[in-house]
Biopython code that builds the backbone (N, CA, C, O; Angstrom):
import numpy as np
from Bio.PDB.StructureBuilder import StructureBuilder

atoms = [
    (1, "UNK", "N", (92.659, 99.869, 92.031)),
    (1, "UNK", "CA", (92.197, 101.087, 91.427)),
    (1, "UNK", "C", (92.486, 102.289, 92.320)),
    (1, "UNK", "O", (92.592, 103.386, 91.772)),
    (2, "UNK", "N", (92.638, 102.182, 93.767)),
    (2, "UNK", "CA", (92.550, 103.157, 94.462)),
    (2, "UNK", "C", (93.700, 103.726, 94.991)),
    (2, "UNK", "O", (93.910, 104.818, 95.518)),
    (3, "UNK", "N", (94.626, 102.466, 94.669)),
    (3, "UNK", "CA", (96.171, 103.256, 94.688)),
    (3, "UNK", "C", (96.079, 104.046, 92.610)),
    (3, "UNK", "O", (96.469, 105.199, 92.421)),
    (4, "UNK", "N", (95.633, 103.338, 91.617)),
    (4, "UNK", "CA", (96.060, 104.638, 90.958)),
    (4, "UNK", "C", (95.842, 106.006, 91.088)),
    (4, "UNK", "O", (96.523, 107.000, 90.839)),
    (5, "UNK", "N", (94.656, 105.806, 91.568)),
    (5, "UNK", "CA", (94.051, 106.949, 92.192)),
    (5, "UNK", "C", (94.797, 107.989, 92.706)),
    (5, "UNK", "O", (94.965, 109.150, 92.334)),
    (6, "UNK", "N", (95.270, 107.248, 93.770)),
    (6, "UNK", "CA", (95.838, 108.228, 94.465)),
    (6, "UNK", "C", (97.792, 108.735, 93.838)),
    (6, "UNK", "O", (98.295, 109.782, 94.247)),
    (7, "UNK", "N", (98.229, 108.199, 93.292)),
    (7, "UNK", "CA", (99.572, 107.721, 92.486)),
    (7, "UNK", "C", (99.091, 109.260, 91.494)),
    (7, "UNK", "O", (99.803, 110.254, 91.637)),
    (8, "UNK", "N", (98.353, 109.300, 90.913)),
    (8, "UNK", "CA", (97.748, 109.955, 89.195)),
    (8, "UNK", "C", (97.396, 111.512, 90.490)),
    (8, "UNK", "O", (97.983, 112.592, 90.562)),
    (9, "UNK", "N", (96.584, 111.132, 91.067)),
    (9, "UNK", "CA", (95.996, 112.951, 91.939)),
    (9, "UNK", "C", (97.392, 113.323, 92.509)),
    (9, "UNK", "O", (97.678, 114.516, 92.614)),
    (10, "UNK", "N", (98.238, 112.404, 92.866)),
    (10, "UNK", "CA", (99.724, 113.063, 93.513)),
    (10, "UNK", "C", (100.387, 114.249, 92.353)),
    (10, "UNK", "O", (100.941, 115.347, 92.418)),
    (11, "UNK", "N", (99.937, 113.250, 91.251)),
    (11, "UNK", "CA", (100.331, 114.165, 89.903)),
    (11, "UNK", "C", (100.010, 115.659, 89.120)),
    (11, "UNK", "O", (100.607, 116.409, 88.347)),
    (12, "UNK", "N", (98.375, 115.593, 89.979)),
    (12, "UNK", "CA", (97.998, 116.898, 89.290)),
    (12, "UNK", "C", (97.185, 116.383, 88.838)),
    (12, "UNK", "O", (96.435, 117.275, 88.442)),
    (13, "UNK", "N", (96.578, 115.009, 88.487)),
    (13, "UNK", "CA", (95.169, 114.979, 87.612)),
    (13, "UNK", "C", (94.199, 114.804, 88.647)),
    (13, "UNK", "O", (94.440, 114.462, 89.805)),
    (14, "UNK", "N", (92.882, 115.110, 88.057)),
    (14, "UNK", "CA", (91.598, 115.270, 88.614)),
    (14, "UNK", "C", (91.474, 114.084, 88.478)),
    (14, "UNK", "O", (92.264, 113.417, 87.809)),
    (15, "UNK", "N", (89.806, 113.289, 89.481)),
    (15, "UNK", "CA", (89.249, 112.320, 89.010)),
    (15, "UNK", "C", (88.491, 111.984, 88.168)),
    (15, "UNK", "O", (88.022, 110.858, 88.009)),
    (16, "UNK", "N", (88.242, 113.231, 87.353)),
    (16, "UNK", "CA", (87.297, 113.102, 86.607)),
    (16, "UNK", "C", (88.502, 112.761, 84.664)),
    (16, "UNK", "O", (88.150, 112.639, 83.490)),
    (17, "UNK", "N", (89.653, 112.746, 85.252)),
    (17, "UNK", "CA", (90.425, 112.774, 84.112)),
    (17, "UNK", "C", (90.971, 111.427, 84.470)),
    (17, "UNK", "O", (91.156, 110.756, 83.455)),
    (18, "UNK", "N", (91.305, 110.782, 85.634)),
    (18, "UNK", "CA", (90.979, 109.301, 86.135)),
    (18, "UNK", "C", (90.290, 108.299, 85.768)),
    (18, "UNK", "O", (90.632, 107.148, 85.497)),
    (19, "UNK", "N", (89.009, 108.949, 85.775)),
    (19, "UNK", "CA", (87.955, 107.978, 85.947)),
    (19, "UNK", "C", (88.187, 106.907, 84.689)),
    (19, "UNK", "O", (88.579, 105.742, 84.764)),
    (20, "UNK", "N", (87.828, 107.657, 83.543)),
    (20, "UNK", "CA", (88.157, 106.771, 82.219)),
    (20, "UNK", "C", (88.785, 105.804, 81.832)),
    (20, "UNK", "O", (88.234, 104.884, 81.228)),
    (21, "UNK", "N", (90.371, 105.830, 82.170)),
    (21, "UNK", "CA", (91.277, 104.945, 82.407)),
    (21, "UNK", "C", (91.173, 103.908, 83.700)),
    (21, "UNK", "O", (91.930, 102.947, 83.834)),
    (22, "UNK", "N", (90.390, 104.164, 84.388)),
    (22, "UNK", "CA", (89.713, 102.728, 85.097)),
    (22, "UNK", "C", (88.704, 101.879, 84.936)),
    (22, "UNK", "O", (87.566, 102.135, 84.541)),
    (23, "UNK", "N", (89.213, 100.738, 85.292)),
    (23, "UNK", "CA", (88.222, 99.525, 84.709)),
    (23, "UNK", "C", (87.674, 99.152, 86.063)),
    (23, "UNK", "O", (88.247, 99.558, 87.074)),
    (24, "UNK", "N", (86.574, 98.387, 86.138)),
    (24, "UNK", "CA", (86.386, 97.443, 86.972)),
    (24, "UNK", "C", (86.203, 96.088, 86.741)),
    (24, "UNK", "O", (85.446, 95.531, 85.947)),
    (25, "UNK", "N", (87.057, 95.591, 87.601)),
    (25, "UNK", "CA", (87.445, 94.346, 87.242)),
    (25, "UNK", "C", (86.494, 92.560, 87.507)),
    (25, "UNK", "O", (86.730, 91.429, 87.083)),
    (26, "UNK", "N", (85.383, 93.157, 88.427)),
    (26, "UNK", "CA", (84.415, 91.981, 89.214)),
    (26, "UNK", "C", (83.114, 92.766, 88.691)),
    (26, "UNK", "O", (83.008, 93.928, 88.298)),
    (27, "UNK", "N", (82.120, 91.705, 88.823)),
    (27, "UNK", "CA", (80.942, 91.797, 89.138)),
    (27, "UNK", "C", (79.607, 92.833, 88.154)),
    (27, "UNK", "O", (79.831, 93.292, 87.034)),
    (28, "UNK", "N", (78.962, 92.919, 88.521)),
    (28, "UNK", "CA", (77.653, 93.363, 87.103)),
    (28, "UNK", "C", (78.180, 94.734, 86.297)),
    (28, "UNK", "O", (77.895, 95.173, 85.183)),
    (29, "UNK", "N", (78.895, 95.117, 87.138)),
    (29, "UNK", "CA", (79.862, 96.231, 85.817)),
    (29, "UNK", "C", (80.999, 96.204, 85.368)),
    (29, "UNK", "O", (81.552, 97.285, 85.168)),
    (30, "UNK", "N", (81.665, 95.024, 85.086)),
    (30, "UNK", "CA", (82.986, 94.540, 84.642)),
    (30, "UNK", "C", (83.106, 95.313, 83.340)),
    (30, "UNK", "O", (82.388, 95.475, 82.353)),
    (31, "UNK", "N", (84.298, 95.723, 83.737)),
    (31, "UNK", "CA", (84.655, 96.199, 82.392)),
    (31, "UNK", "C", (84.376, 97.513, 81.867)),
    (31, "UNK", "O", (84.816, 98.000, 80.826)),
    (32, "UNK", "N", (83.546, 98.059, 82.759)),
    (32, "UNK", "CA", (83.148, 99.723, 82.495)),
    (32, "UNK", "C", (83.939, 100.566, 83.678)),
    (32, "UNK", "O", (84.507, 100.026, 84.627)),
    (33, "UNK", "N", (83.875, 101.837, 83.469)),
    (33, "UNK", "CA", (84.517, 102.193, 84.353)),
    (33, "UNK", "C", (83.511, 102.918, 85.482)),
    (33, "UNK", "O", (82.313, 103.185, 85.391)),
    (34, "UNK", "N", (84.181, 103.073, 86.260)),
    (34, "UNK", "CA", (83.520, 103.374, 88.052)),
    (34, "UNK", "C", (83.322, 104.309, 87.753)),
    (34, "UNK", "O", (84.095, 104.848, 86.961)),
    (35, "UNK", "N", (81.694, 105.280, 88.437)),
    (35, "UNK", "CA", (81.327, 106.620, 88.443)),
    (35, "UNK", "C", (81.988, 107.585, 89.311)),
    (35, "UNK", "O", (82.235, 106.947, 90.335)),
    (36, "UNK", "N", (82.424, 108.823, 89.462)),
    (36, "UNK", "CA", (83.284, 109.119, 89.711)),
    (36, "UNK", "C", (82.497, 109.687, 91.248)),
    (36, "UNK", "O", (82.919, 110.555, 92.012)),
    (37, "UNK", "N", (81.597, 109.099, 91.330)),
    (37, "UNK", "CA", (81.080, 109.226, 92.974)),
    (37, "UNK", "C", (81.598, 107.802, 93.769)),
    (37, "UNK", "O", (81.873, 107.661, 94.961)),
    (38, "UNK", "N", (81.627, 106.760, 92.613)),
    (38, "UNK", "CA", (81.982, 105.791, 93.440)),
    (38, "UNK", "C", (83.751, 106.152, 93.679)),
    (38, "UNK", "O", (84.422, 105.734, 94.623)),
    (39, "UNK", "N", (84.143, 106.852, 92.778)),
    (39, "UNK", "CA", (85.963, 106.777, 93.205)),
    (39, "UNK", "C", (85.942, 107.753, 94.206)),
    (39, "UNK", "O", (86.908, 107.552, 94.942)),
    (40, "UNK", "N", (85.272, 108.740, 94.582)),
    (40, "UNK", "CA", (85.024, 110.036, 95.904)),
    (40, "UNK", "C", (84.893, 109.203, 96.794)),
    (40, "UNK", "O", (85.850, 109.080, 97.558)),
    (41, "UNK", "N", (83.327, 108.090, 97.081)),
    (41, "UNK", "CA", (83.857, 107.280, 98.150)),
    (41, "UNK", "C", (84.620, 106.154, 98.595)),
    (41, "UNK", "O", (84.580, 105.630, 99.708)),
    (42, "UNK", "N", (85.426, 105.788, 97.454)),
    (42, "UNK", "CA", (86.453, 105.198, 97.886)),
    (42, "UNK", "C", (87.726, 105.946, 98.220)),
    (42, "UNK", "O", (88.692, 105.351, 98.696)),
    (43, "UNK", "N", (87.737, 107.742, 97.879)),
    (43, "UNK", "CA", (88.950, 107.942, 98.931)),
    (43, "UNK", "C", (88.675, 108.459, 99.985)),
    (43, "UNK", "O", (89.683, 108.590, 100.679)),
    (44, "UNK", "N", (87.307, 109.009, 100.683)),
    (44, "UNK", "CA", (86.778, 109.234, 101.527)),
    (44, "UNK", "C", (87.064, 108.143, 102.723)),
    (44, "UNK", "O", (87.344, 108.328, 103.907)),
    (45, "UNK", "N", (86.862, 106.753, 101.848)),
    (45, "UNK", "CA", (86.758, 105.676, 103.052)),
    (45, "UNK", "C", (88.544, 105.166, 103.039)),
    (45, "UNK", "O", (89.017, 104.494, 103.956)),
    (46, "UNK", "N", (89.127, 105.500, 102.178)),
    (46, "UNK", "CA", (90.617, 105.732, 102.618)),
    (46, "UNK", "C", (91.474, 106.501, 103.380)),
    (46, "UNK", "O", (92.473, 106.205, 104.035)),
    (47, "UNK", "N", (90.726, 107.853, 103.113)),
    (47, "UNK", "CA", (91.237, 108.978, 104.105)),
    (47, "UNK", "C", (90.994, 108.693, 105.682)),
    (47, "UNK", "O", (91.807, 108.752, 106.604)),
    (48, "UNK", "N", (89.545, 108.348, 105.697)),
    (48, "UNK", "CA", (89.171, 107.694, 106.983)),
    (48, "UNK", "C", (89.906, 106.705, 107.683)),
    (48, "UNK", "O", (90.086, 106.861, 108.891)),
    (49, "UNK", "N", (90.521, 105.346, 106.887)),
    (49, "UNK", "CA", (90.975, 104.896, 107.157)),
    (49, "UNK", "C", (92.456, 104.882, 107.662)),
    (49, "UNK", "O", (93.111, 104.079, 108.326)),
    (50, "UNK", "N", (92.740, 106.186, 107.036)),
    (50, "UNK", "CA", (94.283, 106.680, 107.441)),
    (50, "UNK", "C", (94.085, 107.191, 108.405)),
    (50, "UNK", "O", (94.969, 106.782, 109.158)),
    (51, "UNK", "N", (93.106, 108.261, 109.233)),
    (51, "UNK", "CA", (92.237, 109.129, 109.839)),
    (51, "UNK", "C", (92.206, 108.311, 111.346)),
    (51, "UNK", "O", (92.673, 108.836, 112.357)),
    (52, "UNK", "N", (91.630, 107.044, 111.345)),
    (52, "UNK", "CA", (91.379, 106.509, 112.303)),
    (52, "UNK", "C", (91.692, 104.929, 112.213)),
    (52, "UNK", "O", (90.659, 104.374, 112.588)),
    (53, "UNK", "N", (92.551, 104.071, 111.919)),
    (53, "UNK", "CA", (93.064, 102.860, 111.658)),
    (53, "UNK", "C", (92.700, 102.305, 112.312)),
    (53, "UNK", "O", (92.435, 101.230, 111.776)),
    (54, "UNK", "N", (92.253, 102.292, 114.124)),
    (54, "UNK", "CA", (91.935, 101.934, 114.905)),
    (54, "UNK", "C", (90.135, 101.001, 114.392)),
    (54, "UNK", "O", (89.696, 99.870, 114.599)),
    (55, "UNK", "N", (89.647, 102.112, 113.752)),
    (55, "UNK", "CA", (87.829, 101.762, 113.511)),
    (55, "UNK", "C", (87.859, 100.760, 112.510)),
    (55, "UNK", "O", (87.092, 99.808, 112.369)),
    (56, "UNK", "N", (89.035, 101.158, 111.700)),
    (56, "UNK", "CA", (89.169, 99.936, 110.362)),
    (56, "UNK", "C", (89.569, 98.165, 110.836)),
    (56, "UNK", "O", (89.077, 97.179, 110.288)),
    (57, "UNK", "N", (90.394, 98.150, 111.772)),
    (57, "UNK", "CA", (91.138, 96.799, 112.428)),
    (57, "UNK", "C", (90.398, 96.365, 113.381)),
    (57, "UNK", "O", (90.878, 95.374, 113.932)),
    (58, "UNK", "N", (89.082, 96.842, 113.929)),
    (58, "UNK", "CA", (88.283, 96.336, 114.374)),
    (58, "UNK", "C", (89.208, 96.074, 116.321)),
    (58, "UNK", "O", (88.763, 95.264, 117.135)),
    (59, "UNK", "N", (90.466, 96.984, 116.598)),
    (59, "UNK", "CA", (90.956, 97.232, 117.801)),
    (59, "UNK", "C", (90.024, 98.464, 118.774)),
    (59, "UNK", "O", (90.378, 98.635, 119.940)),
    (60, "UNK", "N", (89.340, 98.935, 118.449)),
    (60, "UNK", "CA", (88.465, 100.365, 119.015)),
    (60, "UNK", "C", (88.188, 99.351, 120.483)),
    (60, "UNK", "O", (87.992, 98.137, 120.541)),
    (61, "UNK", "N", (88.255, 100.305, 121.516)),
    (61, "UNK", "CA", (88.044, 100.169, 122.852)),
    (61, "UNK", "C", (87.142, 101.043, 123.323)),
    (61, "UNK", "O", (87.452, 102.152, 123.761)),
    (62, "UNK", "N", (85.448, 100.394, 123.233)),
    (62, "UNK", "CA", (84.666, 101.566, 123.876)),
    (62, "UNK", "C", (83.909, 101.171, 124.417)),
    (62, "UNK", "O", (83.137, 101.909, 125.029)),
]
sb = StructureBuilder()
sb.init_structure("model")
sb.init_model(0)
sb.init_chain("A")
sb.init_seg("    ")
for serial, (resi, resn, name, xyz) in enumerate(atoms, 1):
    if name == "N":
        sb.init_residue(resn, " ", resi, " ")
    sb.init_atom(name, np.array(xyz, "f"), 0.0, 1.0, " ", f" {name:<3s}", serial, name[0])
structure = sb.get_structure()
């Protein structure tokens, strides 16, 4: 979901014009689509992850 995400916003659409056309595919909300706070923090925790790769791979030296 979070590469369309990001594939569709490269384009010019919002997430809120996103959201709809996503499903979720597991678990007690199968089949509905994700609130569009949950797709904010999933690119939040992507950006981060581009941001600092180090905190994600569990390599951090401190």
């Amino acid at each position: 979901m979070l590469h369309t995400v990001l594939r569709r916003g490269v384009l010019g659409e919002s997430v809120e014009q996103i959201q709809s056309d996503l499903i979720i595919p597991t678990g007690k909300r199968k089949g509905n689509s994700p609130s569009v706070a949950s797709i904010y923090r999933a690119l939040a925790e992507h950006e981060k992850a581009q941001a600092y790769p180090e905190a994600v791979d569990g390599t951090a030296e401190g």
